[in-house]
PABADREN-480841 format. One line per 10 residues: their letters; for each residue z, y, x of C-alpha. Coordinates in steps of 0.05 Angstrom, whole numbers, plus 5000, padded with zeros to 4 digits. Each point is the difference from the previous one (the first is absolute). Layout:
# PABADREN-480841
a) Z:Y:X; ...
END
This chain:
# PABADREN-480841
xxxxxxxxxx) 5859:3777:1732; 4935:4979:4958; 4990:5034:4932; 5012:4955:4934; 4939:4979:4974; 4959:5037:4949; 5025:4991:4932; 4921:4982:4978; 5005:4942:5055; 5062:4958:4994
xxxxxxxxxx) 5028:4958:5057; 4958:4931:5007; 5069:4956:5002; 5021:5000:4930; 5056:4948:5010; 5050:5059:5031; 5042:5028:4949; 5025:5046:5046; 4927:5024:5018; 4984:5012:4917
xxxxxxxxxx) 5069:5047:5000; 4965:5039:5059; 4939:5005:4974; 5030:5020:4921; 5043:5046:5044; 4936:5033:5030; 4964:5003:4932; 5055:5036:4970; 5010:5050:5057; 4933:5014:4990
xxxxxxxxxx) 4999:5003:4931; 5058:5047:5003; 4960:5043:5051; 4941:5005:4962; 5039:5024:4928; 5038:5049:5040; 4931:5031:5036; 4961:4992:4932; 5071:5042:4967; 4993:5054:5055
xxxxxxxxxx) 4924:5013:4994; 5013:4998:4919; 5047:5054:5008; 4957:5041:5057; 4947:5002:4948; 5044:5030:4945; 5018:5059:5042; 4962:5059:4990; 4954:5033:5046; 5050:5054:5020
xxxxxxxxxx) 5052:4948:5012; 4957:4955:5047; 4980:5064:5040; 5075:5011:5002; 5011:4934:5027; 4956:5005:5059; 5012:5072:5017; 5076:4985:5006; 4991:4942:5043; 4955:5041:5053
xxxxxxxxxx) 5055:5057:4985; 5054:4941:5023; 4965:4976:5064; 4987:5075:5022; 5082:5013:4982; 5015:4934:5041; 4966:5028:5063; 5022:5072:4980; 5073:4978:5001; 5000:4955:5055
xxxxxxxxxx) 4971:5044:5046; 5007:5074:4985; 5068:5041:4979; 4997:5015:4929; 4997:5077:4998; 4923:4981:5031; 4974:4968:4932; 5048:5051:4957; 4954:5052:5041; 4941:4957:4978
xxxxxxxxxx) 5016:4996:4930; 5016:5065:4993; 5073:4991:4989; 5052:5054:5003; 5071:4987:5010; 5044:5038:4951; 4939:4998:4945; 5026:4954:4948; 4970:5005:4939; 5046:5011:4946
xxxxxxxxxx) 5015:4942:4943; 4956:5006:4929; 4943:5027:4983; 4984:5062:5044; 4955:5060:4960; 4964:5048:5007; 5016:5074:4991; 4986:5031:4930; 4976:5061:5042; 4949:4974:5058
xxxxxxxxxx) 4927:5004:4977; 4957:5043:4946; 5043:5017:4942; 5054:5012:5034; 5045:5061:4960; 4985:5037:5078; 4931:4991:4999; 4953:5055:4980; 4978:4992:4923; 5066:4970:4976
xxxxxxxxxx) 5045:5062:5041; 5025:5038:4933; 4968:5063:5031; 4937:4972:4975; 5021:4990:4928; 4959:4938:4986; 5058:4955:5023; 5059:5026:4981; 5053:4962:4972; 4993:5027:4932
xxxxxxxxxx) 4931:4988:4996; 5018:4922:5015; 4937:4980:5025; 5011:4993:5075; 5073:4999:5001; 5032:4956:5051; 5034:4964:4940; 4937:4983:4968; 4977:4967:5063; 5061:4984:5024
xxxxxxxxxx) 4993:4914:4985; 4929:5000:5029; 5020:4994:5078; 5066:4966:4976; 4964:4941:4972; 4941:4991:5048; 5049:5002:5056; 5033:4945:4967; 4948:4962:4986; 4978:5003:5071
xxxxxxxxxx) 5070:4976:5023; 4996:4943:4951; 4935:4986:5032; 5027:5008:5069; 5070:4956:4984; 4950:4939:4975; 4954:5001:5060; 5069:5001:5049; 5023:4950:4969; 4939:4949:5010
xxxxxxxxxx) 5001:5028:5071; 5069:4981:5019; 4983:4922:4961; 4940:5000:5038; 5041:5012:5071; 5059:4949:4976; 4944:4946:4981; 4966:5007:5059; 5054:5001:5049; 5029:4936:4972
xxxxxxxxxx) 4946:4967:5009; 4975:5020:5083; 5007:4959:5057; 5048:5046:5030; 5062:5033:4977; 4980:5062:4974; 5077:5036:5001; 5021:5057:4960; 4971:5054:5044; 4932:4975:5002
xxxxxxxxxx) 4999:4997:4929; 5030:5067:4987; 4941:5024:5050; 4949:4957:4965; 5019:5028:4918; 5016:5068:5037; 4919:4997:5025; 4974:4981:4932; 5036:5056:4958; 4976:5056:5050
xxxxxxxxxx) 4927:4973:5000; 5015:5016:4920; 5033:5063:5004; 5064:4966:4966; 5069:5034:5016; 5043:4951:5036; 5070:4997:5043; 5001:4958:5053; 5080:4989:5022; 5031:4971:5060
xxxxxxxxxx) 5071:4973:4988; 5056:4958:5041; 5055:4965:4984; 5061:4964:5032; 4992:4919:5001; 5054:4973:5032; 5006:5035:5067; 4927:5014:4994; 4960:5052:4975; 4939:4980:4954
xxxxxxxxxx) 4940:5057:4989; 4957:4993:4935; 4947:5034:4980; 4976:5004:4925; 4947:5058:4961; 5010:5031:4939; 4955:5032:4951; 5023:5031:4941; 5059:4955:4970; 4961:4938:5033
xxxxxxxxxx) 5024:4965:5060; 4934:4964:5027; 5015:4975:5056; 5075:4976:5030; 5031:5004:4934; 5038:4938:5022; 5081:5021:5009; 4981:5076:5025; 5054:5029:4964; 5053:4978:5059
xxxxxxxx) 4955:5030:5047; 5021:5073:5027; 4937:5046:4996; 4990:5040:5069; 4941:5033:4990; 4937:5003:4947; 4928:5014:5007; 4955:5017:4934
END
């Protein structure tokens, strides 16, 4: 089948209506083309730099989940990504213990042996210290909850948009790849449910209260076993 004509060169018989509908047809195909490719670079170029790296890492984190999936079981890339079954990570904020680290009311100058920081004195009491570790751990989960969730849009986007299917396990395995490289606390659960007279599996990760990635209807799934 020859291509239509350029829209720069019309066709040389003029006197065929029905060959000025193609070629206004072609013109605005094109013209449709071009305003949804100039909308997609406008919006590529109001990401930030963060978000395009995201972009690209979770697309080479798809295509290595595709081939991961298709070809190995999946307790060889929960070995790989270090994931545990039975290691969920609990919902909310987790922090960190008033008592790990210097100051702590076991630790040498603050024992009330010592005198210096005893609780009447005040100064080095655990309860003068005691919103210090409290509020940097949750600003560091606040931290942590904001880059998840531009990890698990940067999988969805992504995965919309291959030339594959990319299905719910690869995409678990994908997000699941980014948090760890980030040292973000995640839960990676398989689930099945009954369809019919078939059963369905789903996969979907969780981080915090967030679900990333197959948020979509998980609820009806049946967990049978998490990996954090």
């Amino acid at each position: 089948m020859s291509s239509p004509p350029p829209v720069s060169s019309p066709p040389v018989a003029t006197g065929s209506s029905g060959s000025s509908g193609r070629s206004s047809g072609s013109s605005g195909r094109s013209t449709g083309s071009s305003g949804r490719s100039s909308g997609s670079s406008r919006r590529l170029r109001e990401l930030s730099w963060f978000e395009r790296r995201l972009l690209a890492e979770a697309a080479l984190a798809l295509a290595l989940s595709r081939v991961a999936v298709r070809r190995f079981p999946f307790q060889s890339s929960a070995r790989v990504l270090r994931l545990s079954q039975g290691r969920g990570v609990p919902e909310g904020p987790v922090l960190q213990s008033p008592v790990s680290g210097a100051g702590s009311p076991v630790s040498g100058a603050g024992s009330p042996e010592s005198g210096a920081g005893s609780a009447e004195s005040g100064a080095g009491s655990p309860e003068s210290r005691a919103g210090s570790p409290v509020s940097a751990a949750e600003s560091s989960a606040a931290a942590d909850a904001d880059r998840a969730e531009t990890i698990g849009w940067a999988v969805r986007a992504v995965a919309a948009r291959l030339p594959w299917e990319s299905t719910c396990l690869m995409q678990a395995l994908a997000a699941a790849a980014l948090l760890r490289r980030r040292r973000i606390p995640l839960t990676l659960t398989l689930g099945v449910a009954k369809d019919g007279s078939e059963m369905e599996a789903h996969a979907w990760v969780v981080c915090g209260e967030q679900v990333l990635v197959g948020g979509g209807g998980h609820e009806r799934f049946t967990p049978l076993a998490s990996y954090g």
